[in-house]
N, C-alpha and C positions, 0 to 999 in steps of 0.2 A: 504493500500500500504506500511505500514512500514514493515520493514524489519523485519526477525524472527533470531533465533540464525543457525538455517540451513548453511553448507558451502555451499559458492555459492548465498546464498540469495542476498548479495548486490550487485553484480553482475547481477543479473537478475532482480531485482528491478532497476536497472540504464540502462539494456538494455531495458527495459519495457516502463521508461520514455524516454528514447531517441527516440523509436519508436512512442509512445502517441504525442510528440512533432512534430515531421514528420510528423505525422497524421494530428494535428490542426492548429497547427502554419502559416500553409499555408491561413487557412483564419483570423486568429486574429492577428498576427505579435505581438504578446507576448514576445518571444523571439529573440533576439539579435542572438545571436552566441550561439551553444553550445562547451562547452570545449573539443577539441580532446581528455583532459588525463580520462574522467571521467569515461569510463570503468577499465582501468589501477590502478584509483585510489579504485574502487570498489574492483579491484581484491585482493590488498594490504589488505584490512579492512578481508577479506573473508579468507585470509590466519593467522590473528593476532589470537591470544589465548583468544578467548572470547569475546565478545562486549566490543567495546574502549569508548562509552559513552551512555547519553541516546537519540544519534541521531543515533547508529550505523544503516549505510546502506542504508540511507534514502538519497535519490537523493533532490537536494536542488538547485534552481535555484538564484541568486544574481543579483539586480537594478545596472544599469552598469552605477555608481556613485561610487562605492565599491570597490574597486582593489582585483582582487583577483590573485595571483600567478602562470605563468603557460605562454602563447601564445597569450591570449587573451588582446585587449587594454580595459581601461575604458574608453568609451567615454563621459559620460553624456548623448550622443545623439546627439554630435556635431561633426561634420565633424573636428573643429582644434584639437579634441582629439583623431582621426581615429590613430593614430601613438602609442598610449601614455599606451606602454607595458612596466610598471615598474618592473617586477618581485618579487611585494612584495604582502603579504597577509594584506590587513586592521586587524586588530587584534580581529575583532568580527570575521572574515571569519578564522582567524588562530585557535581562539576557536570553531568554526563549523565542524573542521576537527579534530579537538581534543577529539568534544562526535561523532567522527564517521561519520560526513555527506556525502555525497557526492557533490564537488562543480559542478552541471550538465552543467550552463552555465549562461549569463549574460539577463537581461531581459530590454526589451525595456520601457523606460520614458517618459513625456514631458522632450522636451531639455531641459536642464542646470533645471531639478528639477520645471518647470513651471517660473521662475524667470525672463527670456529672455523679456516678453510684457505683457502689460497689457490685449489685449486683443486677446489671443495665442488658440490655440486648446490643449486640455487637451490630452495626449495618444499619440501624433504627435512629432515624432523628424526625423532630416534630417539622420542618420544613418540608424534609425529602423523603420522609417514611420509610417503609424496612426495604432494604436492598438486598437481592434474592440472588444465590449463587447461581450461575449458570449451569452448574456439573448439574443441578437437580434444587429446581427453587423450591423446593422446603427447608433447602439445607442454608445454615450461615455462612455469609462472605466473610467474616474477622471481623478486625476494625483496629483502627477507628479508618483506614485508607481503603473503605469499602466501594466503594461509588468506583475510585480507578479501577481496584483489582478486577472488577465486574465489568466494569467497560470494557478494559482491554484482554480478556478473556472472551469472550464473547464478540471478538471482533470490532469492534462501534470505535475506535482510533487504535495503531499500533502502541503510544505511550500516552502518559498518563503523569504528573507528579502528585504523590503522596508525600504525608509528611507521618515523623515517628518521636515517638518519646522511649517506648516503649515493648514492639512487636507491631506498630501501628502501620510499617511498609510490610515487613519481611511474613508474617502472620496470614494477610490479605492476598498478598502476590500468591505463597504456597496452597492457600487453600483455594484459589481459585484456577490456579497451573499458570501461572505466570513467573518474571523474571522481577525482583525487587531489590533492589540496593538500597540499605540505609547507609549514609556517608558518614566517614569522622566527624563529627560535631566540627565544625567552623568549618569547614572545608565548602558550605553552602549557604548562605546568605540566610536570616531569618527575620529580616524586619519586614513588617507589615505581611508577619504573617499571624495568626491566633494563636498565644503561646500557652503552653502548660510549664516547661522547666526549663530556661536556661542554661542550664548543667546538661541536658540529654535532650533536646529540640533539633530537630535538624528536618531538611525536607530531600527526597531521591528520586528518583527514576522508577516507575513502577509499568514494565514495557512487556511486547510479545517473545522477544528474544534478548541475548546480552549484548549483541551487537547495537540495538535501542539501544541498551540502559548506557552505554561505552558515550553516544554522540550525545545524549542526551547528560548527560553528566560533562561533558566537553562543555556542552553549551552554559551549564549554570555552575558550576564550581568557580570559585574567585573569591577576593577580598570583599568589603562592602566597609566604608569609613562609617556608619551607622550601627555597625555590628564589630562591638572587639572582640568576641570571639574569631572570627576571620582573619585577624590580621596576618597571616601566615599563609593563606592559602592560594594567594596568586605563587608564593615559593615552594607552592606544596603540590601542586594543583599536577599531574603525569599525561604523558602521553597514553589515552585512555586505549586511541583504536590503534596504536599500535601495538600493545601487551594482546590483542587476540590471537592467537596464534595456536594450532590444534595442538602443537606440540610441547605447549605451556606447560604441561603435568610432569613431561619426563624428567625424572631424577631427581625430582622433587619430593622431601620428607614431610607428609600431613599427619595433624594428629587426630586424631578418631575419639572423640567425645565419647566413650563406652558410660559415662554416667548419666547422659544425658539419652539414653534410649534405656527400653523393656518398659514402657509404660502401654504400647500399641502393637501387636503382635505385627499388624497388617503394615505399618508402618517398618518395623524392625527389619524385616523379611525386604520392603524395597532399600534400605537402607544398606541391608548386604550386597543387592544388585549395584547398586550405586556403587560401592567400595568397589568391587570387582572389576567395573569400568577404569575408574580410577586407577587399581592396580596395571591394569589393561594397556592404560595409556604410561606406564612407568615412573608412576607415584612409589613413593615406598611410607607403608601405612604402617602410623606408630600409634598404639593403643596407649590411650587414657586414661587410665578406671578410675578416679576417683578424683573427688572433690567436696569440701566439705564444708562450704561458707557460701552456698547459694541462700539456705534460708536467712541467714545474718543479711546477707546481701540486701535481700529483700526489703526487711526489716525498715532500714536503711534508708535504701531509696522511697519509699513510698511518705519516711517523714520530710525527705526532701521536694520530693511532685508534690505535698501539700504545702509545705511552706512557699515556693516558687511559685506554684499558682497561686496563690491569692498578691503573690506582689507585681510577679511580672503580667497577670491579668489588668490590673491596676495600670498600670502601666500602660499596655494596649490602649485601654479603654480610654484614657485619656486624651488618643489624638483624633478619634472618630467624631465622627461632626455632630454637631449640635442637637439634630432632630433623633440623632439615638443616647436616650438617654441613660442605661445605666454607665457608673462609672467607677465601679468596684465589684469586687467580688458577692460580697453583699445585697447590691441592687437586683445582682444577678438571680441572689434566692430570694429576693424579693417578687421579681418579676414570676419564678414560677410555682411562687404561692400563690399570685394572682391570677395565673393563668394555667392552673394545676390542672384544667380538663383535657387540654392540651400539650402542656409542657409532660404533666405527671402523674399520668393514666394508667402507665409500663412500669415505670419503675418511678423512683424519689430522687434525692440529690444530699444523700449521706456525707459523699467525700466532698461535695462543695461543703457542706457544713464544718465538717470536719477541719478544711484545709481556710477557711473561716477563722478560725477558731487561733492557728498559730500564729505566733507572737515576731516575726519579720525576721528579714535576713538576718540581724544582728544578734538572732536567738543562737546562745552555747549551744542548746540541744541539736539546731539544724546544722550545725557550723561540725557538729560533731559526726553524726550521720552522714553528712556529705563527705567530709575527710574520710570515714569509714568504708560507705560502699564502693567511692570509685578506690580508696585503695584494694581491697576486697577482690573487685570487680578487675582494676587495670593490672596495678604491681604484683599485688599476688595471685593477681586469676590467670590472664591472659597471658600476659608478659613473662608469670613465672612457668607456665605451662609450655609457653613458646622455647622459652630457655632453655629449660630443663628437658626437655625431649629433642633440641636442636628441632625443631619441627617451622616451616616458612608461616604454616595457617592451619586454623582446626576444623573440621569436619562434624558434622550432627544431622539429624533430622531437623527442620526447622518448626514444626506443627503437627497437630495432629489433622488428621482428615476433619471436614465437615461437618459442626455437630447442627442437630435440628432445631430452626428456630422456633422458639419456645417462649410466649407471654406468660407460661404460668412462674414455671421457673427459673429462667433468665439463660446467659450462658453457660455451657455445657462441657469448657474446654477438661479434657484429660490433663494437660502440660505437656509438660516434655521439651527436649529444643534445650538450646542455651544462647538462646537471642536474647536473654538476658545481663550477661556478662556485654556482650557488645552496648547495649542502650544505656549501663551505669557507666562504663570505664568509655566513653564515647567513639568507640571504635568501628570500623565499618565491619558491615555487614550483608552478603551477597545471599538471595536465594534462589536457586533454578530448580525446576521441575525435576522431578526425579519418580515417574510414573504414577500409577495411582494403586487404591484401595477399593473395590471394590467399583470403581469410576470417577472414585473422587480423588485429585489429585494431591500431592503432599511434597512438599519440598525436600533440597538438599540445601543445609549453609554450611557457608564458609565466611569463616572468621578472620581476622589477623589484625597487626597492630596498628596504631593511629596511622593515616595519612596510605595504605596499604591497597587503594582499588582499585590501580592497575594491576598487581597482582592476582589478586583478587576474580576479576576480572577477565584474565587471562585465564585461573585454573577454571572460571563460571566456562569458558568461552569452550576452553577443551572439552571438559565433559560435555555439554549441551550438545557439540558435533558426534561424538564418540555415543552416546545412551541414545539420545533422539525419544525421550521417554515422555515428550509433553503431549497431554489429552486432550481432546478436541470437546467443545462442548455439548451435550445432545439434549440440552434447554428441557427435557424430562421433569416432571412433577415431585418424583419423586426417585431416589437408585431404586427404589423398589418395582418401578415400574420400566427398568432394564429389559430385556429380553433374558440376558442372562442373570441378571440377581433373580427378577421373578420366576425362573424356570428352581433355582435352590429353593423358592418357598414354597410351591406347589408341590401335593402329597403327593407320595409314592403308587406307579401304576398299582390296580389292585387286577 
């Protein structure tokens, strides 16, 4: 679907996906809104002298956390942000339009980035309503980068940017059989985007293959004088498409996360296939067994995602324009007391209260926990794991399969993965398709240290040539209504 140098191609690749979207959208509610300018903006690119980057023409849908410039508001997925059209472009969405994208339109999330409750439905916001996997819409897309994973699974644009705190790229891409990179923390601009943590915020590439996520990471990694986290990444920033190469894997030492699998048989089982690949391509697999400061980890992190949201929301909210009014975290539970038939029908807003409730950056306790889990998380996780095994990057399952969506009891996940460790100790984080369970797709990640996605990148590139293990979607009601699942549940001839 990417565009070619033809006049006119972006144009027709933007009217192409606009009509793909009208086509599906109606049963996965993937997408938000599309952007009235996005044929206009196609036409512009189709009249310039040459290709303007290495996205020229490529229609490109944006998690409506993002601002992007233009008619459309960023909601989050919340009704107090229905209003909240800034006219400005987040500066990873201003660099998107600078290698030529096309910005198509805004993609549907869990509210406020999954943050709102503890125990919320993943793919569910009051704007954009429940976003339906394609492998089989009963089943949950993730979240909180639902709306992309679902678009570009299902076809409706080749990429997609989602954003992550926490499993919010890498979680969505695997369960729906896509390609997701979460970046090193600074490595990607994040103003004027919806924040939950500054410590672990970052926005990626959530694509149909790694060669996407490769140009599409080209095009937004950089500095941003607005964001000091950045300040290193124009020096930091690789040659993305040239690290593809099939033969990335050979003689290369990966570490095999052995504690972060046997919670999924079905999973575990693709998880061997994958390795085998790997070995295939002249990896040399070095098992991991153990690790003992994941729940500490946790612990950790979640007093730090509460204390950060309530300051750096504060923050946000401060530069949005007049007509939207709340302007704290506060306002925010205000609003969906008032508006609780709407807002808070599904679920409440515990962890807004909760993250309410701490006492500011300057608090011992958060100051403590933050020192904690990213050490935890980086020096002794990552870093000592990489060391200690001479190993380039580590290996896991990323997710478990698909669980069903569910208003009575909320989400369903098993666990499992160690996308974890990447989201506290801000390190990047790659996941490619690595076959399915039963038709539902499930990821491989690959881990490794800050600043590492060319690497990365390269080992994603090899296997994806080498397995060729990603699932096609059969938009099915339900896996049970497979030919082949429903042939396993129907009795035995008598």
């Amino acid at each position: 679907m990417a565009a070619d140098n033809a006049v006119g191609a972006a144009q027709a690749n933007t009217l192409a996906a606009i009509a793909r979207v009208g086509a599906l959208n109606p049963r996965l509610n993937a997408v938000i809104a599309l952007d009235p300018t996005a044929a206009d903006q196609a036409r512009v690119l189709d009249a310039s002298k040459g290709p303007r980057g290495v996205l020229h023409g490529v229609p490109m849908l944006i998690k409506d956390n993002v601002e992007t410039a233009g008619p459309l508001p960023t909601t989050a997925g919340s009704l107090a942000l229905k209003d909240n059209v800034t006219g400005r472009d987040a500066p990873l969405v201003a660099r998107l339009r600078r290698a030529g994208a096309v910005m198509l339109g805004k993609t549907n999330l869990s509210e406020w980035a999954n943050i709102r409750a503890d125990a919320s439905i993943s793919g569910w916001s009051a704007v954009g309503g429940q976003t339906r996997n394609p492998h089989a819409l009963n089943r949950n897309t993730c979240g909180s980068s639902s709306g992309s994973g679902a678009a570009v699974a299902s076809g409706m644009v080749d990429a997609a940017i989602g954003t992550e705190t926490d499993g919010s790229i890498t979680c969505p891409a695997a369960m729906n059989g896509i390609v997701g990179l979460k970046p090193t923390v600074g490595l990607v601009s994040r103003t004027h985007v919806v924040p939950i943590s500054h410590s672990q915020d970052t926005a990626g590439p959530m694509t149909r293959d790694v060669t996407m996520a490769a140009r599409v990471l080209t095009a937004i990694a950089g500095s941003d004088p607005a964001d000091g986290a950045t300040k290193d990444a124009d020096a930091r920033r690789g040659d993305y498409m040239a690290a593809l190469r099939p033969d990335a894997l050979r003689g290369q030492r990966i570490g095999v996360l052995r504690f972060a699998t046997g919670w999924h048989a079905g999973v575990d089982a693709r998880f061997e296939a994958a390795l085998a690949v790997l070995r295939a391509q002249g990896a040399v697999l070095v098992d991991i067994t153990k690790f003992d400061s994941r729940r500490e980890i946790g612990s950790n992190e979640f007093q730090v995602l509460l204390t950060e949201l309530k300051a750096d929301m504060a923050t946000y909210l401060a530069t949005l324009p007049a007509n939207v009014k709340p302007r704290s975290l506060a306002d925010l539970i205000a609003f969906n007391k008032a508006n609780a038939a709407a807002e808070m029908a599904l679920f409440g807003q515990d962890t807004f209260e909760k993250a309410d409730a701490t006492k500011g950056l300057a608090d011992p306790d958060y100051l403590k926990a933050r020192a904690t889990s990213l050490r935890l998380a980086g020096k002794d996780g990552i870093d000592k794991m990489l060391a200690d095994n001479n190993v380039a990057a580590l290996v896991s399952p990323t997710a478990s399969p698909a669980w069903l969506i569910d208003t009575v009891i909320g989400d369903q996940s098993p666990g499992g993965g160690a996308g974890g460790l990447a989201a506290v100790s801000g390190y990047p984080h790659l996941t490619v398709p690595m076959g399915g369970v039963r038709g539902l797709p499930v990821g491989l990640s690959f881990i490794g240290p800050a600043w590492s996605e060319a690497r990365l990148l390269g080992f994603g590139y090899a296997f994806e040539k080498a397995a060729n293990m990603k699932l096609v979607p059969q938009l099915v009601q339900s896996i049970e209504d497979r030919p082949d699942v429903a042939a396993l549940l129907a009795p035995a001839p008598r």
